[in-house]
C-alpha positions as CSV (number, residue, x, y, z in Angstrom):
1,X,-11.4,20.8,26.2
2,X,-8.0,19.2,26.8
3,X,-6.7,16.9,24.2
4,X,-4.0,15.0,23.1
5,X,-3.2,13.1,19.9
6,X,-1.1,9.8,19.8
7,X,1.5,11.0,16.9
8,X,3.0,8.4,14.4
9,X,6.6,9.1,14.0
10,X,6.9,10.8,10.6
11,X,9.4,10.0,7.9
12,X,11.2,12.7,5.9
13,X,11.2,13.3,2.6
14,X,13.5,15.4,0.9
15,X,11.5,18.2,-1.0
16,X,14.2,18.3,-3.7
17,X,13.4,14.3,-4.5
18,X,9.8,14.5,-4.0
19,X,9.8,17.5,-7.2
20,X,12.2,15.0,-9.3
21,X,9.4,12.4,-8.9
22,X,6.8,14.7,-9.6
23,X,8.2,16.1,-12.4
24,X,8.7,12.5,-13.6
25,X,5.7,11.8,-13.3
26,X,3.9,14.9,-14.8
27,X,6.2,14.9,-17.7
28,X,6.4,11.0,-18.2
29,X,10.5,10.7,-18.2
30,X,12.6,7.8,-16.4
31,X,14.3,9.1,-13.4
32,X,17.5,7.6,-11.9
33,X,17.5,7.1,-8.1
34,X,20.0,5.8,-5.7
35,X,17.3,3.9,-3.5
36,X,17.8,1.7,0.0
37,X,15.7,-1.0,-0.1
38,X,15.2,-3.4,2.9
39,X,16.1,-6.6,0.7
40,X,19.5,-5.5,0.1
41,X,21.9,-4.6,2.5
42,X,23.2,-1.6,0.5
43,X,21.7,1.5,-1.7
44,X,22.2,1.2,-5.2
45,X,21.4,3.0,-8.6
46,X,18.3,2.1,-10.1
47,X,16.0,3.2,-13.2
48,X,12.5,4.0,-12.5
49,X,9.0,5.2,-14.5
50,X,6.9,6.4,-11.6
51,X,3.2,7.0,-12.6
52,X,1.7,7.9,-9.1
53,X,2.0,8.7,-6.1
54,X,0.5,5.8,-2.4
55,X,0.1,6.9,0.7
56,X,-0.5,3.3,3.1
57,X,-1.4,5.5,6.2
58,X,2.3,6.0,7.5
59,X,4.3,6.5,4.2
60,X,4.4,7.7,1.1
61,X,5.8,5.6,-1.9
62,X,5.8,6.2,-5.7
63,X,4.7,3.5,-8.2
64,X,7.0,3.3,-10.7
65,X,7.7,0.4,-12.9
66,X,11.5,-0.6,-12.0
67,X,13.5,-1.0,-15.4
68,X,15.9,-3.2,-13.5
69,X,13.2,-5.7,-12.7
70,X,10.7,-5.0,-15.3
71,X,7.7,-5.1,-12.8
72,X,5.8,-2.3,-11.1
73,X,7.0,-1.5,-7.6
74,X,6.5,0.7,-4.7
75,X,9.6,2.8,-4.1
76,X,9.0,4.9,-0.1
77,X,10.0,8.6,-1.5
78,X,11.9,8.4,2.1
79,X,14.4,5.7,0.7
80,X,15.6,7.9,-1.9
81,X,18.9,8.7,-0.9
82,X,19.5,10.6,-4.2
83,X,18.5,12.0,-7.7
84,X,20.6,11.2,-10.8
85,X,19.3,12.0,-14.3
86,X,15.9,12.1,-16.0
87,X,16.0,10.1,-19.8
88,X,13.5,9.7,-21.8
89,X,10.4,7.4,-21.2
90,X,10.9,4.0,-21.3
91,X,7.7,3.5,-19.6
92,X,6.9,-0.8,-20.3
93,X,4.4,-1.0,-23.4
94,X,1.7,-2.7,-20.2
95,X,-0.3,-0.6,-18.3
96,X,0.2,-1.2,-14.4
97,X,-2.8,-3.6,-14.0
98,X,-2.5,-4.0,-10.4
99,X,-3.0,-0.2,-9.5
100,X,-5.7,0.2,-12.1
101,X,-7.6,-3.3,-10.8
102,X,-9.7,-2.5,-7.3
103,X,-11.1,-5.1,-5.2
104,X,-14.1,-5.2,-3.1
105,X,-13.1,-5.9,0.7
106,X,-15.3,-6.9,3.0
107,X,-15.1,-6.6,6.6
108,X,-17.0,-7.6,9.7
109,X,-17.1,-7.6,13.6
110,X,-14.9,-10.1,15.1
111,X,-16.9,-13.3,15.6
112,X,-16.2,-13.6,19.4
113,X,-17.6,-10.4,20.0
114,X,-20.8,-10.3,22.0
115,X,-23.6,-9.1,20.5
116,X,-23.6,-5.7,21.9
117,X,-20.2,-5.4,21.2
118,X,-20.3,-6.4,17.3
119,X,-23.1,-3.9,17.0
120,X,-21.2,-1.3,18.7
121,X,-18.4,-2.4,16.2
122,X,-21.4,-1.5,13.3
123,X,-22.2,1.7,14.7
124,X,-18.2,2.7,15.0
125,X,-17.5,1.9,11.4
126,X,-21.2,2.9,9.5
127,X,-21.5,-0.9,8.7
128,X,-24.5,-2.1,6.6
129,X,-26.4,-5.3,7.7
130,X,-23.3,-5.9,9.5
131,X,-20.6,-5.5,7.0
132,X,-18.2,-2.6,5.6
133,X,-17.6,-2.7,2.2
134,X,-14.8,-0.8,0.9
135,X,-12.6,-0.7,-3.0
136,X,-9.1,-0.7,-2.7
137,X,-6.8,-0.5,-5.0
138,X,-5.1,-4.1,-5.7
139,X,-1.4,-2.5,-5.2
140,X,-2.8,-0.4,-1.9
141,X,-4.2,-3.9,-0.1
142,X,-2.0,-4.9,1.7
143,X,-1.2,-2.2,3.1
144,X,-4.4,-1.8,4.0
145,X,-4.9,-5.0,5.5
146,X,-1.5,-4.7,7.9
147,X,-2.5,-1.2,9.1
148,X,-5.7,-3.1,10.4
149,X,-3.8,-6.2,11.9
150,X,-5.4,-8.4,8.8
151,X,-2.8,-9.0,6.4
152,X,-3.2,-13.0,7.5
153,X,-7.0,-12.2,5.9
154,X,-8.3,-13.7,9.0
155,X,-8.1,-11.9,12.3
156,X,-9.9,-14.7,14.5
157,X,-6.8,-15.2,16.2
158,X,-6.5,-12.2,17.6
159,X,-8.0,-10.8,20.8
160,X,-11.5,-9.4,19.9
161,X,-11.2,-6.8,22.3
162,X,-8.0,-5.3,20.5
163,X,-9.1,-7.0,17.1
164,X,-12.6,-5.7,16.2
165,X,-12.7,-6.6,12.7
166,X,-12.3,-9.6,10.4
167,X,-12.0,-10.2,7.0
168,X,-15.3,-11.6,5.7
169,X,-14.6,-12.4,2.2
170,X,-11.3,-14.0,3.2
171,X,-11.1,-17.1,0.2
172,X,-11.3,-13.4,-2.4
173,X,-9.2,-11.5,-0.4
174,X,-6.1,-14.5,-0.5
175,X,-6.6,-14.9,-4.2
176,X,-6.6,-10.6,-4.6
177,X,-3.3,-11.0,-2.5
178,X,-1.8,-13.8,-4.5
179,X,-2.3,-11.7,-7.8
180,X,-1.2,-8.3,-6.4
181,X,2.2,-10.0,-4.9
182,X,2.5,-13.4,-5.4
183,X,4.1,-15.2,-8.2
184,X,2.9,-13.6,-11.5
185,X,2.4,-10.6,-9.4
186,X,3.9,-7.1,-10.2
187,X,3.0,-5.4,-6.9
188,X,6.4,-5.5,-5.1
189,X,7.6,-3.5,-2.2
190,X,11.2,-2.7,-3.2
């Protein structure tokens, strides 16, 4: 039958960066990358220890601990404007907690739904008594939550109609977001 699909606009990755990471990665050496981040106004040179690869739904970023500022980070592979050297490891003597930590998310209808509505909400996502339960990674939750409209951990606000779900176990979910990003936190977006 005649179909369409809604597209996301892709972003490009340079195949020639994507195999520096990778080969970084498999082979445990500190790469060199001349990165644009959205927190500075220009690229610059920085020293990373990538370990895996993220994909958040629309991108793809590699975790790498940031010798510059000795935290874990998520570096989008489409920011990397260019590939200086590999060095040796200097990979941090602490394992990345936050990507090895996953969290238990619950979601739930939206409570204005009707009650046909929430149940058709259950059917659409395979709920259980009402709720989806689903482990995240701690570094991979927020995006999570944002490509659902949640990243507030609430969703009430929102138009049930357009907003179907809600975070159920919002008190954990803060706290989980407070330790992945907050103060203390090693799970930066650079």
């Amino acid at each position: 039958p005649e179909h369409d699909i809604a597209q996301m606009p892709k972003r490009k990755i340079d195949p020639k960066i994507l195999r520096s990471v990778t080969e970084s990665i498999k082979f445990k050496k500190t790469l060199k990358i001349f990165y644009q981040s959205m927190s500075k106004a220009e690229p610059n040179w920085r020293e990373i220890s990538p370990h895996a690869f993220a994909f958040d739904g629309m991108r793809w970023h590699a975790r790498s601990y940031c010798h510059r500022d000795h935290i874990y980070k998520d570096f989008l592979l489409s920011r990397i404007q260019k590939i200086g050297s590999f060095t040796e490891s200097r990979w941090p003597q602490q394992p990345d907690e936050i990507w090895n930590t996953y969290f238990k998310l619950v979601l739930k209808p939206h409570p204005d739904l009707s009650e046909s509505q929430a149940k058709a909400v259950a059917m659409d996502y395979d709920m259980r008594e009402g709720k989806l339960q689903l482990e995240i990674r701690l570094a991979l939750l927020y995006y999570y939550l944002r490509r659902l409209g949640l990243q507030d951990c609430d969703g009430t606000k929102g138009n049930p109609r357009e907003q179907h779900m809600v975070v159920s176990n919002k008190t954990e979910t803060k706290k989980a977001l407070e330790k992945a990003q907050g103060p203390g936190g090693n799970n930066e977006i650079s």
